[in-house]
C-alpha positions in Angstrom: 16.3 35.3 14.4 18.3 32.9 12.6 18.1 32.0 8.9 16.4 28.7 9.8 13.5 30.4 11.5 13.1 32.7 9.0 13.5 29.9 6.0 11.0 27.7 8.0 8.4 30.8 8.3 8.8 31.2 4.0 8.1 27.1 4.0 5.2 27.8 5.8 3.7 30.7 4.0 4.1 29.1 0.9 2.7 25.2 2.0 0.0 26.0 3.6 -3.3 27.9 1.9 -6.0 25.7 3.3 -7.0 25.2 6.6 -5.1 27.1 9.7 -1.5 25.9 11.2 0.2 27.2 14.5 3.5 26.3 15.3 5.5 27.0 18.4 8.8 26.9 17.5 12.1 26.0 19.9 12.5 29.7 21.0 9.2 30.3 21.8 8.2 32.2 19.2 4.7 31.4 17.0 4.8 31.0 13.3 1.2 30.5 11.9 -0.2 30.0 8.2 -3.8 29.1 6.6 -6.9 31.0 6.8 -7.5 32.4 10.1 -10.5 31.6 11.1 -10.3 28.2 10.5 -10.3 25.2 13.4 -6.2 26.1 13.9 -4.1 23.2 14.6 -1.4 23.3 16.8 2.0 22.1 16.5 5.0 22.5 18.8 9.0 22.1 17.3 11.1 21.2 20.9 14.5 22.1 19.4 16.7 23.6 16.4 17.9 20.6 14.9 14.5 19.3 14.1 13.4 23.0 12.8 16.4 22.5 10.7 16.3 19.3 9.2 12.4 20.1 8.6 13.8 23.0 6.5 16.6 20.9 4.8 14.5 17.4 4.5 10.4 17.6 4.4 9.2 14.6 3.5 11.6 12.2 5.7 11.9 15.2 9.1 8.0 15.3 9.3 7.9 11.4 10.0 11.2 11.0 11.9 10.1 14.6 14.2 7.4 12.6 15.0 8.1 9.3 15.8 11.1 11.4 18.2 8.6 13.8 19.6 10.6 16.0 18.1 7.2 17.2 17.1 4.2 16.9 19.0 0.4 18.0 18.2 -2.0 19.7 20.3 -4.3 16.5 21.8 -2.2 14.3 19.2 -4.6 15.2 16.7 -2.5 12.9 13.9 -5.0 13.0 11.5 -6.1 16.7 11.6 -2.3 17.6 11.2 -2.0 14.8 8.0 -5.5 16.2 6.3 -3.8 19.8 6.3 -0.6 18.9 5.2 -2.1 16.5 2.3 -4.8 18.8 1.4 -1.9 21.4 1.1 0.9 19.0 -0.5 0.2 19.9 -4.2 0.5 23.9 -3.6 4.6 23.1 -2.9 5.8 22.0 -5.7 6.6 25.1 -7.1 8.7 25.7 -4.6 12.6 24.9 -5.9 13.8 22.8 -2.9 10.6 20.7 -3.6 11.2 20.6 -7.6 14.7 19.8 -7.1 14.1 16.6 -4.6 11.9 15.2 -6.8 13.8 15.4 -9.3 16.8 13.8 -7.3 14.2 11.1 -5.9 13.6 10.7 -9.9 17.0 9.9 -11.0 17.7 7.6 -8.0 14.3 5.6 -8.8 16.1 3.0 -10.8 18.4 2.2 -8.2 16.6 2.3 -5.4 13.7 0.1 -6.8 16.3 -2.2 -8.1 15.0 -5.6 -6.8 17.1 -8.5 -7.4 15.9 -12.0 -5.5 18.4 -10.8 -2.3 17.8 -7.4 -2.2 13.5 -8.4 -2.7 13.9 -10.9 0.1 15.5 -8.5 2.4 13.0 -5.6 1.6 10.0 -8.0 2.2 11.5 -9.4 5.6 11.7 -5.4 6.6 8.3 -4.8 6.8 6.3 -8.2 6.4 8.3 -10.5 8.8 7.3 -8.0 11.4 5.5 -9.9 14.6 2.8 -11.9 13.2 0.9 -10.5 16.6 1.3 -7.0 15.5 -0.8 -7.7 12.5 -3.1 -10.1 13.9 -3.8 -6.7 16.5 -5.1 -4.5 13.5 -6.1 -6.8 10.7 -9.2 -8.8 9.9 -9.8 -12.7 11.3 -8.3 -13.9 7.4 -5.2 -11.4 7.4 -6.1 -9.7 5.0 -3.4 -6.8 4.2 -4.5 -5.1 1.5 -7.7 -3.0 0.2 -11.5 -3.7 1.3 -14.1 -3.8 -0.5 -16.8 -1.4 1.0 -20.7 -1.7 -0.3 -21.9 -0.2 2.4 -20.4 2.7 4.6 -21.8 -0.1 7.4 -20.1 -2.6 6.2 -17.7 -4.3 9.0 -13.6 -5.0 8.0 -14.3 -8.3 8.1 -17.3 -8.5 5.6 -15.3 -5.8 3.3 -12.4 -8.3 2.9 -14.6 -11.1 2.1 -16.2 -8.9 -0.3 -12.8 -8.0 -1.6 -12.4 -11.6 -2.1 -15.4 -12.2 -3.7 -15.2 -9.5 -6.3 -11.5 -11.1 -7.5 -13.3 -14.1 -7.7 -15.6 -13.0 -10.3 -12.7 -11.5 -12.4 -11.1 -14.9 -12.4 -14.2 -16.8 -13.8 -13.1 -19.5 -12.0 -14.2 -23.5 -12.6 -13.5 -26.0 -9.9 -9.9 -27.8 -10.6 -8.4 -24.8 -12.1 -4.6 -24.1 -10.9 -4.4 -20.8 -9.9 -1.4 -18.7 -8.7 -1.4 -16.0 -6.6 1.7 -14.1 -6.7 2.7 -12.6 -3.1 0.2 -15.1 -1.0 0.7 -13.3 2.1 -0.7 -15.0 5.2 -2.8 -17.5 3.0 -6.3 -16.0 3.3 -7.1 -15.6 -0.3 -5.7 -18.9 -1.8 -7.2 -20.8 0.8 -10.8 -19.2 0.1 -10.3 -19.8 -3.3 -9.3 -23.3 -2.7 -12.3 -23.5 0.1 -15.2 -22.0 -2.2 -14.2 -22.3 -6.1 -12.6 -25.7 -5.7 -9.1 -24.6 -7.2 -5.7 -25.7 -6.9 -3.7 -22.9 -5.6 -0.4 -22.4 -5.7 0.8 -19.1 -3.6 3.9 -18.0 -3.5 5.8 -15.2 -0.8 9.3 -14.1 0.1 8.0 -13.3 4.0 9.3 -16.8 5.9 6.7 -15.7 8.5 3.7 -15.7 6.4 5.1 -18.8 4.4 4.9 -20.5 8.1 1.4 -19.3 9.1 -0.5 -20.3 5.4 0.8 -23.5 5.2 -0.1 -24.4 8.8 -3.4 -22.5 8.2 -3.9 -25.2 4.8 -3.5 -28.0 7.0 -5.6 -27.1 9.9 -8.4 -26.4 7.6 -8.1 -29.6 5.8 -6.9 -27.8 2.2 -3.2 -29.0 2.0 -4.2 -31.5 -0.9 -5.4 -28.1 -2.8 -3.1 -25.5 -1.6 0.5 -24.8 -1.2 2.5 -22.2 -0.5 5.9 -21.8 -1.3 9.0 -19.4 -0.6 9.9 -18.3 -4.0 10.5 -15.2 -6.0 7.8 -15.1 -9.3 11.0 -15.2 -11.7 11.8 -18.9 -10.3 8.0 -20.2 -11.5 8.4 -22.3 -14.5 5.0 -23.9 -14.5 1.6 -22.8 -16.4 -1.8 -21.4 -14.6 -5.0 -21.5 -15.7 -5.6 -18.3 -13.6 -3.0 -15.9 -12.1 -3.7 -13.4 -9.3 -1.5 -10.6 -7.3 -2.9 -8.3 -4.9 -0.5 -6.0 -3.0 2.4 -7.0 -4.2 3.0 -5.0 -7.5 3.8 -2.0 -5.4 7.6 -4.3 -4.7 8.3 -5.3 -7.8 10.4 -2.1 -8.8 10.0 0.2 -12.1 13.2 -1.4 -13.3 11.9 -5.3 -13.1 8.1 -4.5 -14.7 9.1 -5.7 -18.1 10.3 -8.5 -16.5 7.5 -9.4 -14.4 4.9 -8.9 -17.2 6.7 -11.3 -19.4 6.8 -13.7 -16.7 3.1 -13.5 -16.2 2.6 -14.2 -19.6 4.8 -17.0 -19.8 3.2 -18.6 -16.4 -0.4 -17.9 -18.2 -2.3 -20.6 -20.1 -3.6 -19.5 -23.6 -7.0 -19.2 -22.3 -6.3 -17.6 -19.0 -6.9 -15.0 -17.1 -4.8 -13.2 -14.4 -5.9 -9.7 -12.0 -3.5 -7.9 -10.8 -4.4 -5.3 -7.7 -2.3 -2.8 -7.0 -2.0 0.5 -5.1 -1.6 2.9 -7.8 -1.3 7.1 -8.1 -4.2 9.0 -9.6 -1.3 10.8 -11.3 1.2 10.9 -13.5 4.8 8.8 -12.4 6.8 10.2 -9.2 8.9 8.8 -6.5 8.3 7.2 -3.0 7.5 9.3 -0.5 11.5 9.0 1.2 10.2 8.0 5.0 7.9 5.5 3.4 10.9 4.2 1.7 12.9 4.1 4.7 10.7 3.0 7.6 7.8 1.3 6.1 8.5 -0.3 2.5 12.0 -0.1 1.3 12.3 -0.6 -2.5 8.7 -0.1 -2.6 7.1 2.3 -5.6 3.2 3.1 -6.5 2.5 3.3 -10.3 1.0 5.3 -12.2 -1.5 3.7 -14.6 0.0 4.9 -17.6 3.5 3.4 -17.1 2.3 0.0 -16.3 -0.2 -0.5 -19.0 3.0 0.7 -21.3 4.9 -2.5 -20.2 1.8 -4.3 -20.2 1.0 -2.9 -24.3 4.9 -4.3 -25.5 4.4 -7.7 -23.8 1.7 -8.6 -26.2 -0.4 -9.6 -23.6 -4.5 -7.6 -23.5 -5.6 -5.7 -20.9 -10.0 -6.9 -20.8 -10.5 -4.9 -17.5 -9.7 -1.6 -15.4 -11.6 -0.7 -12.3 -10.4 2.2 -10.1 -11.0 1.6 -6.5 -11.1 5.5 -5.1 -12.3 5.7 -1.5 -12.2 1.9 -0.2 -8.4 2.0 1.1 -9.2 5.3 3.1 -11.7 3.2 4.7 -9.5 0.3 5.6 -6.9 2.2 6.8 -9.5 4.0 9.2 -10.2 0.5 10.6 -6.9 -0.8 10.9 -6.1 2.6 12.5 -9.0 2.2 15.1 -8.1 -1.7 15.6 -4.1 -1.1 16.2 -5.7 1.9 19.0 -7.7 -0.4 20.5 -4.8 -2.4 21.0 -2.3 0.1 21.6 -0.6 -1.1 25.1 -0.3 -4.6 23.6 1.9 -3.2 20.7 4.1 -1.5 23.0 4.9 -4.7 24.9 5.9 -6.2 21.6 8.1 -3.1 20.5 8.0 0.1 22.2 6.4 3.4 22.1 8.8 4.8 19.1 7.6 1.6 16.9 4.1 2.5 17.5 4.3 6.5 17.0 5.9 5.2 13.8 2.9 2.8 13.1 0.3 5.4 13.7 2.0 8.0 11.5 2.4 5.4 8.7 -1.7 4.3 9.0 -2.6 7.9 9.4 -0.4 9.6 6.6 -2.1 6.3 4.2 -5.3 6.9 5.3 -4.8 10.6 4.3 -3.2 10.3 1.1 -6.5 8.1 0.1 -8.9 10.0 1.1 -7.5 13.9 0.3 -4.4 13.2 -2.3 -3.6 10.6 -5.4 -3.6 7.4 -4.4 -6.0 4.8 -5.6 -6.3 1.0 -6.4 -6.0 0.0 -9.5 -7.7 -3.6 -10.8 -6.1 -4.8 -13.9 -7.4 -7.9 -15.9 -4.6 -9.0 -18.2 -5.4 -12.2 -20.7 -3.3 -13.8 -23.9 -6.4 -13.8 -25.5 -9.1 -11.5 -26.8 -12.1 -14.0 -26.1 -10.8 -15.3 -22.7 -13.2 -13.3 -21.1 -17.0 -12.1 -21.4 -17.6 -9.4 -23.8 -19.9 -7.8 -20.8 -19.0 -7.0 -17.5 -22.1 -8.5 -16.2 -20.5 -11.6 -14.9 -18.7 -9.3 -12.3 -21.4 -8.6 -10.6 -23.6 -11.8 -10.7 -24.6 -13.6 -7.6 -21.1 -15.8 -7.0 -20.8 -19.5 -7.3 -18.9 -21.4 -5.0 -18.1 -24.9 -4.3 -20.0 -25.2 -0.9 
């Protein structure tokens, strides 16, 4: 036996105390670990140079193995494979070759998450200028990429993003004729409701040239062009002042390095008595490093903060944090539906890219989904004013019936 299959069978012992894993590995020999007992789930390794970079590498094999069917799972049970190996991520990092590449992926954070206005543009073309078919295949009618907001376990994608919407709304305290930015505007849905049903002036802005296409074509077909715009522009070239500013899903780009940066921007960009929101994935935890296939495959120069290292940036800008809501199981729950919707649809995303692109795709919506429901990732709701009385002193307005303009 060589010293990979042994090292691999130490890996194993060590990772995984919950639940039962089988792995048939390239000689035809069977590794297993867990509680026996347990519903197993069954793995299969098809040669010695993925065993070895899964040895060598973890975090980026497990992704790559798959996407190559390097790896393949009993029935393609995805997300019984991704629940174990979540459920059982924390119980490694005792182990030295895990200690010792976070640490690395530590030391490298600065540079990797160093976003100037190129390197941000190129990052954001990587994932988001992506066929605007392949989202439209998987996301709600609006396009909305980022967290529902579930009231109900019933609730429909589509109701849960106009929920979403809503509940940002109420944070705002909007008053028709307000400006209002909203920093990484994405495919235009949430200016143009705010436009639609609070009677603001919106100006969104987005590095992605294909979602700068669709919103402003969306603005004039729905008769809103007079009241919205959207722009391709970094937030460090905005020179103007907002009543109300808003960001949702794009924190998570901005890089470690530029948050001082940003937050000084915001505050400069924010009238006296304004209000801004800013909705971010964030880790239940302290601060760590991207996951190093996410990083690669999905969001290059992409981080998720921890709370405490944002509101430290946030505490030396001078500007007052009024509001923190942690949103816990809602993403888990939009990811399941995106999931089911990009299945649904699953030949159609082929003929756009091919069946690599989509192994990739369901491993990335799977491995989220996971990570919300069983590990440390949340979403974080930060209200951020200049001024102490710029907001309610209850959080009753929140939650009361919404006005809008219609």
């Amino acid at each position: 036996m060589s010293v990979w299959y042994r090292f691999f069978r130490y890996l194993l012992r060590n990772l995984i105390q919950s639940g039962f894993l089988v792995v048939e590995l390239p000689d035809g020999s069977i590794a297993q670990a867990g509680t026996v007992g347990e519903r197993p789930i069954n793995i299969k390794i098809h040669n010695e140079k993925a065993l070895r970079r899964l040895c060598l590498h973890p975090d980026m094999a497990l992704g790559e193995c798959y996407m190559n069917e390097e790896l393949t799972i009993e029935n393609d049970d995805l997300h019984g494979f991704l629940e174990l190996m979540v459920r059982n991520d924390s119980r490694t990092h005792h182990l030295l070759s895990r200690r010792i590449a976070l640490v690395v992926r530590k030391v490298m954070r600065a540079v990797a998450q160093f976003n100037p206005g190129g390197r941000a543009r190129r990052n954001v073309a990587h994932h988001y200028d992506l066929s605007d078919e392949l989202y439209e295949l998987f996301l709600d009618t609006d396009l909305q990429y980022s967290c529902a907001y579930f009231k109900s376990p019933d609730d429909s994608l589509d109701l849960a993003q106009q929920q979403k919407k809503a509940h940002i709304a109420q944070k705002l305290l909007l008053k028709p004729g307000m400006r209002v930015l909203d920093i990484g505007s994405g495919w235009g849905g949430l200016g143009l409701t705010l436009a639609r049903d609070h009677g603001c002036n919106v100006e969104g802005i987005t590095l992605a040239t294909n979602q700068h296409r669709v919103s402003n074509r969306r603005a004039v077909n729905e008769g809103l062009a007079s009241q919205v715009r959207f722009s391709l522009l970094d937030y460090r070239e905005m020179n103007q002042k907002f009543d109300r500013i808003v960001s949702v899903g794009m924190f998570e780009h901005v890089g470690t390095p530029h948050y001082p940066r940003y937050f000084r921007k915001l505050k400069e960009l924010l009238n006296d008595d304004g209000v801004a929101l800013l909705h971010t994935i964030g880790r239940a935890g302290p601060p760590g490093a991207t996951n190093p296939w996410i990083a690669k495959y999905i969001f290059p120069g992409g981080y998720i903060p921890a709370l405490s290292e944002t509101m430290a940036v946030i505490e030396k800008t001078g500007l007052r944090v009024t509001d923190v809501e942690v949103w816990r199981l809602h993403y888990a729950d939009t990811l399941a539906h995106w999931y089911l919707r990009f299945m649904n649809n699953f030949d159609r995303a082929q003929e756009i890219y091919d069946e690599r692109f989509c192994r990739m795709w369901r491993f990335y919506l799977v491995a989220c989904e996971m990570v919300f429901r069983h590990g440390q990732q949340v979403v974080f709701q930060i209200q951020i004013t200049k001024r102490q009385d710029a907001v309610p002193l209850t959080r009753d307005y929140v939650y009361q019936q919404p006005k809008t303009n219609t």
